[in-house]
PDBQT receptor file of N, H, CA, C and O in Angstrom, charges set to zero:
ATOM      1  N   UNK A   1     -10.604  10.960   9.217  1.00  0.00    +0.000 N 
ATOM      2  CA  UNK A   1     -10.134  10.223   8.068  1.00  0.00    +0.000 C 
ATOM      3  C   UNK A   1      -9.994   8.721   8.329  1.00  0.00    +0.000 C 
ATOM      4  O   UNK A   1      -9.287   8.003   7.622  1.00  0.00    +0.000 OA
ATOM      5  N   UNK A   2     -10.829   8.197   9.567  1.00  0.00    +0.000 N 
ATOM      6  H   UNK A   2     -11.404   8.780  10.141  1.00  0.00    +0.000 HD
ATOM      7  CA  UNK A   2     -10.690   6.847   9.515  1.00  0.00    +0.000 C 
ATOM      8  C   UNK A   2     -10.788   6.089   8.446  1.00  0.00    +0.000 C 
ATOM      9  O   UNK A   2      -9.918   5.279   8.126  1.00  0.00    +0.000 OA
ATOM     10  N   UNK A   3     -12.218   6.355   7.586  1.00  0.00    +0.000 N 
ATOM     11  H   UNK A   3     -12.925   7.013   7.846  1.00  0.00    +0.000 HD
ATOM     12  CA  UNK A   3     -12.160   5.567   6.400  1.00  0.00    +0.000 C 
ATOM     13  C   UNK A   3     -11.338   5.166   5.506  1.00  0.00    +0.000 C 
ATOM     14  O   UNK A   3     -11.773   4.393   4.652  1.00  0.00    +0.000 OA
ATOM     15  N   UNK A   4     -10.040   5.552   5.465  1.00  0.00    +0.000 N 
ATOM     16  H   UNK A   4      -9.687   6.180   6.159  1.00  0.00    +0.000 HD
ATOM     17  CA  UNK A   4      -9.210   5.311   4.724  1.00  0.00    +0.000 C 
ATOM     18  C   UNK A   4      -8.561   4.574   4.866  1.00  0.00    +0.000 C 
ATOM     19  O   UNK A   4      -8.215   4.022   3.821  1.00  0.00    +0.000 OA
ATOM     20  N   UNK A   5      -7.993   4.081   6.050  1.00  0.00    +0.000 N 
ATOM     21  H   UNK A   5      -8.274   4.530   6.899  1.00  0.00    +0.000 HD
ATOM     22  CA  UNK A   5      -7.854   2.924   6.559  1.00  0.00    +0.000 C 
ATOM     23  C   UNK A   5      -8.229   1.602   6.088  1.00  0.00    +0.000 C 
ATOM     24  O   UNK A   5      -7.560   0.590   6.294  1.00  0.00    +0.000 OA
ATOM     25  N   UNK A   6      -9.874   1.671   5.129  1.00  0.00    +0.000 N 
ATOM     26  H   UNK A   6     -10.418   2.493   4.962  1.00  0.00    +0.000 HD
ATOM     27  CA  UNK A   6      -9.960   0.607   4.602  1.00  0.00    +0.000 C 
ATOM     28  C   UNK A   6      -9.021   0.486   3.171  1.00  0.00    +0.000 C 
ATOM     29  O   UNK A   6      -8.649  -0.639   2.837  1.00  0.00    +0.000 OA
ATOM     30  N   UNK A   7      -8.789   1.224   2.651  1.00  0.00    +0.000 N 
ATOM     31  H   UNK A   7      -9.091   2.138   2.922  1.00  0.00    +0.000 HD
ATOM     32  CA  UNK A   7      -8.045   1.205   1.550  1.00  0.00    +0.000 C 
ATOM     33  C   UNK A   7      -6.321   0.634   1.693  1.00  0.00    +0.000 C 
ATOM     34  O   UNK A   7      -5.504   0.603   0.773  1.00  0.00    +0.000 OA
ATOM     35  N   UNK A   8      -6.104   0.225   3.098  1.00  0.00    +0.000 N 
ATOM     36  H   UNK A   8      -6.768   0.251   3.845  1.00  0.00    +0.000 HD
ATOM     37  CA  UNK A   8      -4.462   0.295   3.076  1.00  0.00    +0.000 C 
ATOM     38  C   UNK A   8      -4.337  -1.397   2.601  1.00  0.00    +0.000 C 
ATOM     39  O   UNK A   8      -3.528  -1.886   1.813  1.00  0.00    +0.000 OA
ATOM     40  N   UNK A   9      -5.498  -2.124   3.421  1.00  0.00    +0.000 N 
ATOM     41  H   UNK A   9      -6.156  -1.727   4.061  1.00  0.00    +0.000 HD
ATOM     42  CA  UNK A   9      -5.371  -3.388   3.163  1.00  0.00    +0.000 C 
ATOM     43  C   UNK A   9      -5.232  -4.079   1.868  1.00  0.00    +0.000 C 
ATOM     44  O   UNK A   9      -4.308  -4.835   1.571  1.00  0.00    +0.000 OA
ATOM     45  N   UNK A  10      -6.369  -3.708   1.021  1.00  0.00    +0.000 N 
ATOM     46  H   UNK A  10      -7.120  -3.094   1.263  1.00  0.00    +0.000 HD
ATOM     47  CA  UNK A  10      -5.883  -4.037  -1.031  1.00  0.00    +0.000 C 
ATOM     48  C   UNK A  10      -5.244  -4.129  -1.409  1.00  0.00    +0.000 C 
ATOM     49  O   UNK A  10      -4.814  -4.963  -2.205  1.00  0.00    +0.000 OA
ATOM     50  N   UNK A  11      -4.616  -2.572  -0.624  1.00  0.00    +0.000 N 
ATOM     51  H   UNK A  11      -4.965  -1.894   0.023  1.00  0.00    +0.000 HD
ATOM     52  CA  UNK A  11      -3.286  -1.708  -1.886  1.00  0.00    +0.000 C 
ATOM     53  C   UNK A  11      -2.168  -2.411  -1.292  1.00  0.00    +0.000 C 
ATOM     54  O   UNK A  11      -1.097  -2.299  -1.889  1.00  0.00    +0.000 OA
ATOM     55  N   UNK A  12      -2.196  -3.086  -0.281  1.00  0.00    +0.000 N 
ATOM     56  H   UNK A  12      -3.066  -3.177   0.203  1.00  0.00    +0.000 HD
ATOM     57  CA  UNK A  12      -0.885  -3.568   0.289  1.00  0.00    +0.000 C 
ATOM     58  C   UNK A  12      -0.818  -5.212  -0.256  1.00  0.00    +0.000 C 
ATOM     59  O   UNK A  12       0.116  -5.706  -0.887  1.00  0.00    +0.000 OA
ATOM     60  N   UNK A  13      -1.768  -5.733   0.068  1.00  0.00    +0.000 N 
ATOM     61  H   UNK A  13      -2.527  -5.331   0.580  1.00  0.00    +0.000 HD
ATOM     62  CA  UNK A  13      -1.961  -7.261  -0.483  1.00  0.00    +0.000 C 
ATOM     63  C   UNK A  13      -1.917  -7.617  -1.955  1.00  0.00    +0.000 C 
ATOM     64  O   UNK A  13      -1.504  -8.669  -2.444  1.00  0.00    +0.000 OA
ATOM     65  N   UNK A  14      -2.466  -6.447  -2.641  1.00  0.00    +0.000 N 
ATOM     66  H   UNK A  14      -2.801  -5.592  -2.244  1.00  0.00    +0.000 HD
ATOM     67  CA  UNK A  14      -2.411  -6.428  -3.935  1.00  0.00    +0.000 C 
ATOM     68  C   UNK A  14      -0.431  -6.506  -4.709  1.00  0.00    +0.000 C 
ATOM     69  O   UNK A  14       0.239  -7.259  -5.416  1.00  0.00    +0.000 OA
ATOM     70  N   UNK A  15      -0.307  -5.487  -4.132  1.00  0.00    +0.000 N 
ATOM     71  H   UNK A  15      -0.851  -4.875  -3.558  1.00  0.00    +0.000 HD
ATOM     72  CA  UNK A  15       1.361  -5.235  -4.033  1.00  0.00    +0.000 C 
ATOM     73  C   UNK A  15       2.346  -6.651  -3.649  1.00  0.00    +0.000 C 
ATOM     74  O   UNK A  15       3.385  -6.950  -4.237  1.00  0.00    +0.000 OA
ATOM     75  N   UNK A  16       1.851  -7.249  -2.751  1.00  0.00    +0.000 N 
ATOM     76  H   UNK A  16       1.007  -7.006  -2.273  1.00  0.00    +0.000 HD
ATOM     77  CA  UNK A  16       2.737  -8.583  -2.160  1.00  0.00    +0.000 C 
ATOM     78  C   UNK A  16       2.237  -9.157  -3.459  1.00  0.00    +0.000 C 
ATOM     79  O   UNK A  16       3.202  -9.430  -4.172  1.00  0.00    +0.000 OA
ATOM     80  N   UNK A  17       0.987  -9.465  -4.078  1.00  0.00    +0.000 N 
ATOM     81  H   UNK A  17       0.203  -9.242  -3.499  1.00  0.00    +0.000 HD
ATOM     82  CA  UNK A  17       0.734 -10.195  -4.844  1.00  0.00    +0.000 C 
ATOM     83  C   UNK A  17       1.071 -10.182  -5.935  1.00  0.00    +0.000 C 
ATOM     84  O   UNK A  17       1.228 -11.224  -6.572  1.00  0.00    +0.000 OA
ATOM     85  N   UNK A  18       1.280  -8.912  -6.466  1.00  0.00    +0.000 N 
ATOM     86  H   UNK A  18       1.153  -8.065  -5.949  1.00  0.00    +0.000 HD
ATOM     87  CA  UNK A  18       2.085  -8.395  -7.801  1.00  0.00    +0.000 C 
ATOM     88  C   UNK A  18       3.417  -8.967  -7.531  1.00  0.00    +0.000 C 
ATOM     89  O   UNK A  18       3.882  -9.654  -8.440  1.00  0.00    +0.000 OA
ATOM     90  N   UNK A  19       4.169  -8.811  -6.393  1.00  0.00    +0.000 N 
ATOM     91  H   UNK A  19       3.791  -8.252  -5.654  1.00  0.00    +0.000 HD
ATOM     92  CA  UNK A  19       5.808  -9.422  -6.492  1.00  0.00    +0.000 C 
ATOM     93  C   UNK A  19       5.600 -10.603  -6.681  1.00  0.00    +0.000 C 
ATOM     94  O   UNK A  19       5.992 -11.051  -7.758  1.00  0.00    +0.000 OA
ATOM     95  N   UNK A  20       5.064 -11.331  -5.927  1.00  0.00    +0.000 N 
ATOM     96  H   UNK A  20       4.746 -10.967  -5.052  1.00  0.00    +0.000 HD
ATOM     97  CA  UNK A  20       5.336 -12.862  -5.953  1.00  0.00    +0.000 C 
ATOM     98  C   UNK A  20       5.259 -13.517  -7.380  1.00  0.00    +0.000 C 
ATOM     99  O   UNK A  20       5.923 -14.403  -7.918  1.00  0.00    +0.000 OA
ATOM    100  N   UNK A  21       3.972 -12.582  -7.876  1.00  0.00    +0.000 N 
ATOM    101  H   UNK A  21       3.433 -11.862  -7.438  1.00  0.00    +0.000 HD
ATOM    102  CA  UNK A  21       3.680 -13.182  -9.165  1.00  0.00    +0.000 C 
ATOM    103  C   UNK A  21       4.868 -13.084 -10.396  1.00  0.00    +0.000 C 
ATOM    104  O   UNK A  21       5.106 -13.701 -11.434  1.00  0.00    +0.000 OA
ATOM    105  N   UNK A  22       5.505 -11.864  -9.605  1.00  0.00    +0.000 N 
ATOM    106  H   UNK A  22       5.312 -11.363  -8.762  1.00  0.00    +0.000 HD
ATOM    107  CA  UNK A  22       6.389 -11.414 -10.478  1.00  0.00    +0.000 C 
ATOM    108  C   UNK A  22       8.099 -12.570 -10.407  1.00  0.00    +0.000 C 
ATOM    109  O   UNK A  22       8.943 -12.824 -11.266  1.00  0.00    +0.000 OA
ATOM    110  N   UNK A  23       7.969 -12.922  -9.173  1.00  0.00    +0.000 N 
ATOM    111  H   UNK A  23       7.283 -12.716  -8.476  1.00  0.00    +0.000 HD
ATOM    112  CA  UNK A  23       8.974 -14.125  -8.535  1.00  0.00    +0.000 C 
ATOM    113  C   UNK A  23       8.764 -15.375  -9.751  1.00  0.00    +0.000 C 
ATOM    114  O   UNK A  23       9.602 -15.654 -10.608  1.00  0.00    +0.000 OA
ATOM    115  N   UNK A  24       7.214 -16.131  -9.546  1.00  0.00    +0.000 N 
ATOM    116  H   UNK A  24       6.533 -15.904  -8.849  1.00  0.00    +0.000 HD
ATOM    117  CA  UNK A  24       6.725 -17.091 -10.254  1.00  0.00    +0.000 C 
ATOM    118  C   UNK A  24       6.807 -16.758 -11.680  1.00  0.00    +0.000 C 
ATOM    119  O   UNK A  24       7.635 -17.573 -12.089  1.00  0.00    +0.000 OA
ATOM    120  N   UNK A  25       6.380 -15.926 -12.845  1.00  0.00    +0.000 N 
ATOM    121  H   UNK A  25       5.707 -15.265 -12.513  1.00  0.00    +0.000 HD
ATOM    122  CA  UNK A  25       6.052 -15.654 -13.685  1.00  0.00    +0.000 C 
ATOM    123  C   UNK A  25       7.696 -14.991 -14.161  1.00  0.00    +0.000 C 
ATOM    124  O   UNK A  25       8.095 -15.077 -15.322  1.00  0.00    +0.000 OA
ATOM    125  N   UNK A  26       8.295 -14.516 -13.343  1.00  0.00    +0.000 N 
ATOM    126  H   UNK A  26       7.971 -14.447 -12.399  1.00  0.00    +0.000 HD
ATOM    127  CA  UNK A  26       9.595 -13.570 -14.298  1.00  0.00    +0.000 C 
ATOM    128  C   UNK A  26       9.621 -12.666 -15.402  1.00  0.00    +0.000 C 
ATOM    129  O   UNK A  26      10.495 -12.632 -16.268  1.00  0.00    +0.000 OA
ATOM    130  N   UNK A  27       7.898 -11.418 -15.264  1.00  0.00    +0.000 N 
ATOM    131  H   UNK A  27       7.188 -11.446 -14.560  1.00  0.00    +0.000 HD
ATOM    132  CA  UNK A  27       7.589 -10.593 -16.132  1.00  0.00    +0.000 C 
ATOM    133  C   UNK A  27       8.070  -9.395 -16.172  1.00  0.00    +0.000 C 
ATOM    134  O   UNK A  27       7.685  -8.948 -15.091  1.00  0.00    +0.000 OA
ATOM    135  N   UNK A  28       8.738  -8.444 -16.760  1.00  0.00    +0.000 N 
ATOM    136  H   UNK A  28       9.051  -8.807 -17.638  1.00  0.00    +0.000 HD
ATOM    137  CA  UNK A  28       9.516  -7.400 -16.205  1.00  0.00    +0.000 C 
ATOM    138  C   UNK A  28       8.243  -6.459 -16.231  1.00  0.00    +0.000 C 
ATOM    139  O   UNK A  28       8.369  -5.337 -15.740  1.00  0.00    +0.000 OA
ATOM    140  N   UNK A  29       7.495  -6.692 -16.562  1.00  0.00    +0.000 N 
ATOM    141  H   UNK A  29       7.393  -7.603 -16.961  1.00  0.00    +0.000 HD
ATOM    142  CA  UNK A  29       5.845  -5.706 -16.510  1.00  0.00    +0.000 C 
ATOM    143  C   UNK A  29       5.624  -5.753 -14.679  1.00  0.00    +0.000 C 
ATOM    144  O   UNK A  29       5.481  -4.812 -13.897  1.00  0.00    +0.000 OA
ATOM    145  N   UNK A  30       5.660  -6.996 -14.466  1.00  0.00    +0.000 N 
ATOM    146  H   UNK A  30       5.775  -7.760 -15.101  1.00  0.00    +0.000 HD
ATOM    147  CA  UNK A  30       4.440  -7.360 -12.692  1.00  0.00    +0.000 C 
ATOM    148  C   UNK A  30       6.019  -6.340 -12.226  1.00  0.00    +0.000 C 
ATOM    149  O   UNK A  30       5.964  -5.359 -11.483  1.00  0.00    +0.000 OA
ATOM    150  N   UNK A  31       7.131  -6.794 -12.774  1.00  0.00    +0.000 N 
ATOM    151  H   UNK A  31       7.175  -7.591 -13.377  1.00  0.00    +0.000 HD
ATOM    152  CA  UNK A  31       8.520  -5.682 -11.541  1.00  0.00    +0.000 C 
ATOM    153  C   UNK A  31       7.825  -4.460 -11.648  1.00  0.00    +0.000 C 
ATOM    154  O   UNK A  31       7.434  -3.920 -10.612  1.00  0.00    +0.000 OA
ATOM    155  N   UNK A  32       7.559  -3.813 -13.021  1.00  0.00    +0.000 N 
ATOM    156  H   UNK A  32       7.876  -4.251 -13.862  1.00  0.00    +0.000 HD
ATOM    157  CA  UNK A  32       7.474  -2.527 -12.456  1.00  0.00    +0.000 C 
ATOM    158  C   UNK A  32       6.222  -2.199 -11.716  1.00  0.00    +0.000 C 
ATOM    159  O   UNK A  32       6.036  -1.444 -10.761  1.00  0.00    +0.000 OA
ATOM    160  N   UNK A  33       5.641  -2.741 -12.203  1.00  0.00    +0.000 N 
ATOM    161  H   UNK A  33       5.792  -3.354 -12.979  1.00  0.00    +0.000 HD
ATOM    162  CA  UNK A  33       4.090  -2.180 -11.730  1.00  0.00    +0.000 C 
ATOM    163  C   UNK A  33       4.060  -3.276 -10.049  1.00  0.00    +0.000 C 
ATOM    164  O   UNK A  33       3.014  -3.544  -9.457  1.00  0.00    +0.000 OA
ATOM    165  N   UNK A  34       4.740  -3.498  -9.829  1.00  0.00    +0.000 N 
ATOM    166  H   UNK A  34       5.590  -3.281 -10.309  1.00  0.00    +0.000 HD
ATOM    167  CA  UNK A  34       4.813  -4.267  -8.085  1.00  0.00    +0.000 C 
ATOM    168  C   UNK A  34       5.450  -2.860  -7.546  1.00  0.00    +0.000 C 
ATOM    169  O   UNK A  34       4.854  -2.302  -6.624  1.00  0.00    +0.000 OA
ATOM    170  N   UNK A  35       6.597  -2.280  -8.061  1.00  0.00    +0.000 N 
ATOM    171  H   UNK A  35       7.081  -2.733  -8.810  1.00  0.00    +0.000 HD
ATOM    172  CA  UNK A  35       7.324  -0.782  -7.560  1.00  0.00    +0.000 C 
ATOM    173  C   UNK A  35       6.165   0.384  -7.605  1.00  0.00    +0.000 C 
ATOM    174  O   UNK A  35       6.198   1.286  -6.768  1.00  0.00    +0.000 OA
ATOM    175  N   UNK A  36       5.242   0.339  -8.509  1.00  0.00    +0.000 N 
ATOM    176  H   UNK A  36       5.215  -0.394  -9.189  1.00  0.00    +0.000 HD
ATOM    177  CA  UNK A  36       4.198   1.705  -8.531  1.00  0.00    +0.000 C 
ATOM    178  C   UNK A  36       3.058   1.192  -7.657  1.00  0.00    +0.000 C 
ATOM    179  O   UNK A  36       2.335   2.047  -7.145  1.00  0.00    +0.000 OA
ATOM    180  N   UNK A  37       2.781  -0.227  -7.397  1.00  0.00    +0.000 N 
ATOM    181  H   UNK A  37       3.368  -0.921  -7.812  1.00  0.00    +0.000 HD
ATOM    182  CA  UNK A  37       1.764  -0.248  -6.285  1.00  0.00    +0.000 C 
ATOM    183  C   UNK A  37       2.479  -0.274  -5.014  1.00  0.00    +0.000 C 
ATOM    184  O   UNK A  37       1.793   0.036  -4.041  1.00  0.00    +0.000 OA
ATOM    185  N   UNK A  38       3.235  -0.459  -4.881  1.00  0.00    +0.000 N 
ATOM    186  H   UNK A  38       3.793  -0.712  -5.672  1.00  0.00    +0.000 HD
ATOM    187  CA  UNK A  38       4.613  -0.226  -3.659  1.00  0.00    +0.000 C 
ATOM    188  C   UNK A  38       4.776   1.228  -2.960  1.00  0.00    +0.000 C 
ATOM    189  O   UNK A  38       4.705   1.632  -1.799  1.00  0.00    +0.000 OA
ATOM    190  N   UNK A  39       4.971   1.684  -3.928  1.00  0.00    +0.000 N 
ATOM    191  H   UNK A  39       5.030   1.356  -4.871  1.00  0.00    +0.000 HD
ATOM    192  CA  UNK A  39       4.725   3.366  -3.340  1.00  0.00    +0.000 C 
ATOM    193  C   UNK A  39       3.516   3.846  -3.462  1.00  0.00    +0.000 C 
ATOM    194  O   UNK A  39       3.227   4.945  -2.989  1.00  0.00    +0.000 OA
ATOM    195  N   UNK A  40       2.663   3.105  -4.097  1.00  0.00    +0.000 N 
ATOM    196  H   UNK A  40       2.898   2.212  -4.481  1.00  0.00    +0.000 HD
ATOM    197  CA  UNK A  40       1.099   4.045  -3.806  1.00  0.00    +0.000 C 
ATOM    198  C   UNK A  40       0.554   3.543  -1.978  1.00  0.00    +0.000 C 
ATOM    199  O   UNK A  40       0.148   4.247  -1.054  1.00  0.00    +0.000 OA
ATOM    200  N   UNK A  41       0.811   1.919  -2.085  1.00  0.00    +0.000 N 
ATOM    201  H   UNK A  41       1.141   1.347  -2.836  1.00  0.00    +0.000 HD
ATOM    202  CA  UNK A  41       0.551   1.983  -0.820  1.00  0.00    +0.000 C 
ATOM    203  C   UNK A  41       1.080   2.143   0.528  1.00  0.00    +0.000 C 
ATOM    204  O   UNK A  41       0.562   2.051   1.641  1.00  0.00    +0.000 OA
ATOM    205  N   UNK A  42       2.274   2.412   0.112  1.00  0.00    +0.000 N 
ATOM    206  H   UNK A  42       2.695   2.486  -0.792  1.00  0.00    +0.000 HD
ATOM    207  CA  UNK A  42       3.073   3.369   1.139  1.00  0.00    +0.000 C 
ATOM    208  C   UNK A  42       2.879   4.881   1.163  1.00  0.00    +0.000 C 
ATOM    209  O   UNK A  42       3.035   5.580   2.164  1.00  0.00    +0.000 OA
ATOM    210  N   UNK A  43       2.552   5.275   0.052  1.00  0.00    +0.000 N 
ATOM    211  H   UNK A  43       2.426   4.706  -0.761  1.00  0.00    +0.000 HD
ATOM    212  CA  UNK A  43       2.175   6.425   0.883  1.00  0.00    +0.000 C 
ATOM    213  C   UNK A  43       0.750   6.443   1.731  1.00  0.00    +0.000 C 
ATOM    214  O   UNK A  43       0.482   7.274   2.598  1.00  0.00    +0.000 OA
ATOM    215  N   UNK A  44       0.034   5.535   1.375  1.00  0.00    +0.000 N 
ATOM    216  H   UNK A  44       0.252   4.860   0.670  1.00  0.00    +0.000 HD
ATOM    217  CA  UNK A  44      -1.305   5.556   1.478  1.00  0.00    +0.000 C 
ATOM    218  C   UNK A  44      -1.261   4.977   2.932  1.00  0.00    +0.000 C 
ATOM    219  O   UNK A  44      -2.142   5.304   3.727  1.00  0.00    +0.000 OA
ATOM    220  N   UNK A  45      -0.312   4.170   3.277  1.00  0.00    +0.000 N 
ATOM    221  H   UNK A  45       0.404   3.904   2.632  1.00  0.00    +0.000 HD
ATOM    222  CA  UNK A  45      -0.271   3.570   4.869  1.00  0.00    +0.000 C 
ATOM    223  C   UNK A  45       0.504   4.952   5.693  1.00  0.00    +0.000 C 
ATOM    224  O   UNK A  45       0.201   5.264   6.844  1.00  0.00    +0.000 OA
ATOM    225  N   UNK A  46       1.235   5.471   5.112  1.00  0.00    +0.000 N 
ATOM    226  H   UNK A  46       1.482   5.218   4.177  1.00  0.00    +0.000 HD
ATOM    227  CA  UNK A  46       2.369   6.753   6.018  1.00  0.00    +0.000 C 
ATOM    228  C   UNK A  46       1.064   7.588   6.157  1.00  0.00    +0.000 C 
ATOM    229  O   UNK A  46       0.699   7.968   7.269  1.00  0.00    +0.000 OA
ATOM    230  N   UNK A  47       0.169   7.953   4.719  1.00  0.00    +0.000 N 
ATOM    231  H   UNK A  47       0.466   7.644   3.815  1.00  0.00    +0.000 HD
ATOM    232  CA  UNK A  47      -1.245   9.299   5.083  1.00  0.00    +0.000 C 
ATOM    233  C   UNK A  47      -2.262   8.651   6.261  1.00  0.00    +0.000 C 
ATOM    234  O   UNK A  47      -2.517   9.405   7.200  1.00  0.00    +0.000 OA
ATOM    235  N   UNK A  48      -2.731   7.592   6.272  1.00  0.00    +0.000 N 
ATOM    236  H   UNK A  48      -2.523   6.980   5.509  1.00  0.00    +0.000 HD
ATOM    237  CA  UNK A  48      -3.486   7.455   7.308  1.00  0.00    +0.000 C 
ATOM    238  C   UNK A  48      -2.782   6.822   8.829  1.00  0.00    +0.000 C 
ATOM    239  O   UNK A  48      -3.396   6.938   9.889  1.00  0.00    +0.000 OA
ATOM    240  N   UNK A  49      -1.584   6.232   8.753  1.00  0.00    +0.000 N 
ATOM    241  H   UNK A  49      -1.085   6.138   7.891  1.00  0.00    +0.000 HD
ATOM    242  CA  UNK A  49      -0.639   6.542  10.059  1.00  0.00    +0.000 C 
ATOM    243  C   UNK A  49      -0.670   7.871  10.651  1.00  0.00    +0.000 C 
ATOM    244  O   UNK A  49      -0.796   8.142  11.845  1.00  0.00    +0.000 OA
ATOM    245  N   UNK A  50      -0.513   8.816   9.479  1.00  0.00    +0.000 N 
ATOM    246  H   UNK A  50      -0.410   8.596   8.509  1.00  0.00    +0.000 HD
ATOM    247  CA  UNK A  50      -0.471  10.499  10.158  1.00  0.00    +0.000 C 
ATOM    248  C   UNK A  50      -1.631  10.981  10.379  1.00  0.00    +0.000 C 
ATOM    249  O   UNK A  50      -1.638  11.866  11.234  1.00  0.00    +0.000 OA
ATOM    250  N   UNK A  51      -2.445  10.769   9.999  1.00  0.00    +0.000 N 
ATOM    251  H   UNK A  51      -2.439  10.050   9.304  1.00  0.00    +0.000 HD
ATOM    252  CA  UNK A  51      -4.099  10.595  10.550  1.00  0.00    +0.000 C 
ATOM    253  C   UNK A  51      -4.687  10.750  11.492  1.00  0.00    +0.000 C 
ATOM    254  O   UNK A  51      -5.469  11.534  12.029  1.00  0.00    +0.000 OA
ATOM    255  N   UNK A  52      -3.956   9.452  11.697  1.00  0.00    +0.000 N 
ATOM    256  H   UNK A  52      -3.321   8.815  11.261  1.00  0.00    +0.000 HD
ATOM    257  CA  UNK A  52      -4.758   8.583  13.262  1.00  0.00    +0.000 C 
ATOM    258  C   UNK A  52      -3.836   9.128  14.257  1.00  0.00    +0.000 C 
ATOM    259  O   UNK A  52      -4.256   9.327  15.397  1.00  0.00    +0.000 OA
ATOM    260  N   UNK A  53      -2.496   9.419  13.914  1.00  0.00    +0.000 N 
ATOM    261  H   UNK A  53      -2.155   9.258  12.988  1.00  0.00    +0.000 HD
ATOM    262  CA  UNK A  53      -1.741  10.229  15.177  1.00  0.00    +0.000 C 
ATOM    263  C   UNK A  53      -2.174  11.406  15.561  1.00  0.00    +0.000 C 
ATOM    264  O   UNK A  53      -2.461  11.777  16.699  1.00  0.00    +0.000 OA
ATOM    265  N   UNK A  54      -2.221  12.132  14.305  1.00  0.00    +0.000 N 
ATOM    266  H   UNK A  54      -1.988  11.830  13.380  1.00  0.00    +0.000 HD
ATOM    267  CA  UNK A  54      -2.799  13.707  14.380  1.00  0.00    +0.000 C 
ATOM    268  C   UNK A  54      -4.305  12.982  15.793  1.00  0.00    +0.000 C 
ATOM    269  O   UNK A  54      -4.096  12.926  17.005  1.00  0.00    +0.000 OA
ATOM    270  N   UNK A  55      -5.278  12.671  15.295  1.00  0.00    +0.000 N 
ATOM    271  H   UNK A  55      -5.449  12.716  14.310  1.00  0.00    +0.000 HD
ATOM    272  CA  UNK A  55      -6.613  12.581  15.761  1.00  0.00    +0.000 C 
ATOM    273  C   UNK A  55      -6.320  11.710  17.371  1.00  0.00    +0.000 C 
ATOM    274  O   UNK A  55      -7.187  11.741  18.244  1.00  0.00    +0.000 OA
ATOM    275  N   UNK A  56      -5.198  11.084  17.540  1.00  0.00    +0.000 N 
ATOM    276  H   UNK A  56      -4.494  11.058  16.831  1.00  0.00    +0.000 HD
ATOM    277  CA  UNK A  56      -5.266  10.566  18.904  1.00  0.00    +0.000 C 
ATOM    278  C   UNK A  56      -4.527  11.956  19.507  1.00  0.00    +0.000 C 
ATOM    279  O   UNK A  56      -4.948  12.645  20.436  1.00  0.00    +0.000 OA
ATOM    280  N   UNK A  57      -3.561  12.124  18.879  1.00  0.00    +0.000 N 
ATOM    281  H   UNK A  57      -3.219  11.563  18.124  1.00  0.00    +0.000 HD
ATOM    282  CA  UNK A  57      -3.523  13.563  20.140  1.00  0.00    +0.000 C 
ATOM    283  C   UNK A  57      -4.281  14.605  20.345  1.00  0.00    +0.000 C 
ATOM    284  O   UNK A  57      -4.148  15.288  21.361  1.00  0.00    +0.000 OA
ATOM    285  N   UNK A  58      -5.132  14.857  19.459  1.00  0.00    +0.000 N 
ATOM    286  H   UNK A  58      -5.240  14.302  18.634  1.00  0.00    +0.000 HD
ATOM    287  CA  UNK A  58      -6.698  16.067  19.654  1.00  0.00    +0.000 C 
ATOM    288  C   UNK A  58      -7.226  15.578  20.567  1.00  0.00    +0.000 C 
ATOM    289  O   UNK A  58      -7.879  16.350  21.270  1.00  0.00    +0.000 OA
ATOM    290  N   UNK A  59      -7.182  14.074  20.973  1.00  0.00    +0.000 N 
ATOM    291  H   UNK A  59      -6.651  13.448  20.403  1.00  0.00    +0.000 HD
ATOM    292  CA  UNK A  59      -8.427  13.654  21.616  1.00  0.00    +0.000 C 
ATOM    293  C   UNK A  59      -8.111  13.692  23.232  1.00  0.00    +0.000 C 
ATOM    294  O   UNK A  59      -8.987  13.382  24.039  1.00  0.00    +0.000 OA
TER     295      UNK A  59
């Protein structure tokens, strides 16, 4: 499941970028939707953390 790994970077940068905007702008829309890309890419960094652990100890 390495490939997935590429996906953590977006979903995470995207997310910082939604808050800040949400800092600058003061939209109660970018708050919530900064909280739903927040937990998508947390889970999405915790699934391929458990991944790569699982696959370094097989190896």
């Amino acid at each position: 499941m390495p490939i997935f790994s590429a996906f953590t970077f977006p979903f995470v940068i995207s997310a910082i970028a939604t808050g800040e905007a949400y800092k600058f702008f003061g939209l109660a829309i970018l708050n919530n939707l900064f909280y739903i890309q927040a937990v998508i890419a947390l889970v999405l960094v915790i699934f391929v953390s458990y991944n790569y652990l699982i696959f370094l100890l097989k190896s």
